[in-house]
N, C-alpha and C positions, 0 to 999 in steps of 0.2 A: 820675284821678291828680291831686296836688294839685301845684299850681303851685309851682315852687323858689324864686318872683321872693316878694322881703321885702313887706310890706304898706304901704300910702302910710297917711301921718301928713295927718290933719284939716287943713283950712283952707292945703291946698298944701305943707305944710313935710312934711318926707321923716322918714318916722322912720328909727331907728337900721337898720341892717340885720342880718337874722336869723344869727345864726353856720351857715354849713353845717358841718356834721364828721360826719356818716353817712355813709360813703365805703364800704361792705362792697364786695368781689367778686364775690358771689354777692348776689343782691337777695332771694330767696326761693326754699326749698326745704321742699316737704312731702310724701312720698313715700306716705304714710297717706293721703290726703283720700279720701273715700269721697263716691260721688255717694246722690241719690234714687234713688226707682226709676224716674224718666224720663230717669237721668242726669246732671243737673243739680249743680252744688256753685256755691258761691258762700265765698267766702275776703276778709279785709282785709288786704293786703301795705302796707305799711310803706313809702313809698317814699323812694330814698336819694338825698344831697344832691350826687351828682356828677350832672353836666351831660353828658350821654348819652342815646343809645338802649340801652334793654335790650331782648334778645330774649328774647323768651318762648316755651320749650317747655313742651307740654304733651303725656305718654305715660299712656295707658291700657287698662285690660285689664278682662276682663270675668270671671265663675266659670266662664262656656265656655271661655274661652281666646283671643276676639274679642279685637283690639286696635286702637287708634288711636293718630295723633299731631296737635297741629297745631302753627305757629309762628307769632309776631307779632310786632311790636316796638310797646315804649311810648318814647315822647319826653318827656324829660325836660330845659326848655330855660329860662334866663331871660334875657332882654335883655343884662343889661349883668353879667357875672361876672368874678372875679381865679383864678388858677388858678396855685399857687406848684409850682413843680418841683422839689422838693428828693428830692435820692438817698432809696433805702428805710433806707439803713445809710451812716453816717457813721462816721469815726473820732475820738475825740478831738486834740485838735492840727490838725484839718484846718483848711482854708482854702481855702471857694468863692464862685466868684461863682454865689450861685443867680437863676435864672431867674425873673421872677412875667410872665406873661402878662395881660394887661387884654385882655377882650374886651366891644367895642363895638357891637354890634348895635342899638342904639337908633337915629333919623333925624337926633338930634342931635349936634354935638362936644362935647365933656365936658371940663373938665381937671379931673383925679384927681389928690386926695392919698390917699399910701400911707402907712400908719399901722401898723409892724412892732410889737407886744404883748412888752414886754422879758420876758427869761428870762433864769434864771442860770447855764445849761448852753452860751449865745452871747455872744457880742456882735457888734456891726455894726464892723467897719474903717476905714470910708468915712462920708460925708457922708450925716446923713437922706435919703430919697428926696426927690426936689423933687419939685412937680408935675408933671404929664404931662399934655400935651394929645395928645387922640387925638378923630380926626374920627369921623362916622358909618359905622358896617358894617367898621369897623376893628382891627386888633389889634396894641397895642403888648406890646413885651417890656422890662422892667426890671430889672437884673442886681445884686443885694444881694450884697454884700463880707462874707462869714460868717466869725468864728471860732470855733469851736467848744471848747468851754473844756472841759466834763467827760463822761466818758460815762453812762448810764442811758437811760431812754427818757422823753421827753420831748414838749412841745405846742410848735407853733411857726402863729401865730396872724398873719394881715392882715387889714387893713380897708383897702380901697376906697370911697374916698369921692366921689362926685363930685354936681354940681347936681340932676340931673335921675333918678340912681341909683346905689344903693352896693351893694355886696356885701363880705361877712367869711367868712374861711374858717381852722378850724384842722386843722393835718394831725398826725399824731404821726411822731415821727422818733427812728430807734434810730440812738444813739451807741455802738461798740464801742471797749473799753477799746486804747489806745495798745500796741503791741505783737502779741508772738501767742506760742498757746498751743502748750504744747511737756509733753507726757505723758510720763512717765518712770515703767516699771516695772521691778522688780528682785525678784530672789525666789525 
């Protein structure tokens, strides 16, 4: 598996950090794969940018009617990640304080600038994020004053910034129209 942590920038300076946004529920499903005839398959899974273990089943059957199963988990982990907690479904007119979680696992303390990617379906209420100092093996939480201006489905994008490692993450987020729907048949 390939590492989720962003790649370090030449002569110490930190390069940008990689946007995560491959967030699937299901990581991989192939219900076709057909081994050799000693059984054997081998597959490239794709792997996705949430910070998790996946477990891995694996069910098989034979032309006899043999069957197997096993299970395992891969870890999928980076140091130092931001992790924004926004509802799956907003409504237009709302107004939250969303959650971003900073997690610190590095041996150092950090102070993180947050860095919200304006959109024209929000605005912020409240004052930019300030800094955040968070110590080592740590996890702070910081609370964004959302307004939510129009409905559609939309990208809502941070950057975490800090000395020693940053991470960016865009999540998509469904805004439903103000109101509600009311079916009316006649006839």
């Amino acid at each position: 598996a390939e590492s989720a942590a962003p790649a370090s920038a030449a002569a110490g300076e930190q390069a940008p950090p990689r946007l995560r946004q491959y967030f699937p529920e299901t990581l991989f499903w192939l219900p076709e794969l057909e081994t050799d005839a000693e059984g054997h398959a081998q597959v490239q899974v794709p792997i996705a940018d949430s910070i998790t273990t996946w477990r891995i089943s694996v069910l098989a059957s034979d032309a006899a009617g043999n069957l197997g199963s096993s299970q395992s988990g891969l870890r999928v982990f980076q140091e130092f990640f931001v992790e924004p907690d926004l509802p799956r479904f907003l409504t237009a007119g709302d107004e939250i304080d969303a959650p971003v979680s900073i997690f610190n696992y590095l041996d150092a303390p950090q102070t993180i600038a947050l860095d919200v990617a304006p959109g024209d379906w929000f605005e912020l209420t409240g004052e930019p994020p300030a800094p955040v100092a968070i110590g080592p093996h740590e996890v702070s939480v910081v609370y964004l004053p959302i307004r939510v201006l129009r409905h559609g489905t939309f990208d809502f994008q941070i950057t975490a910034t800090g000395a020693a490692a940053s991470d960016a993450v865009l999540r998509t987020v469904e805004v439903l129209p103000d109101g509600r729907q009311i079916t009316d048949s006649t006839g």
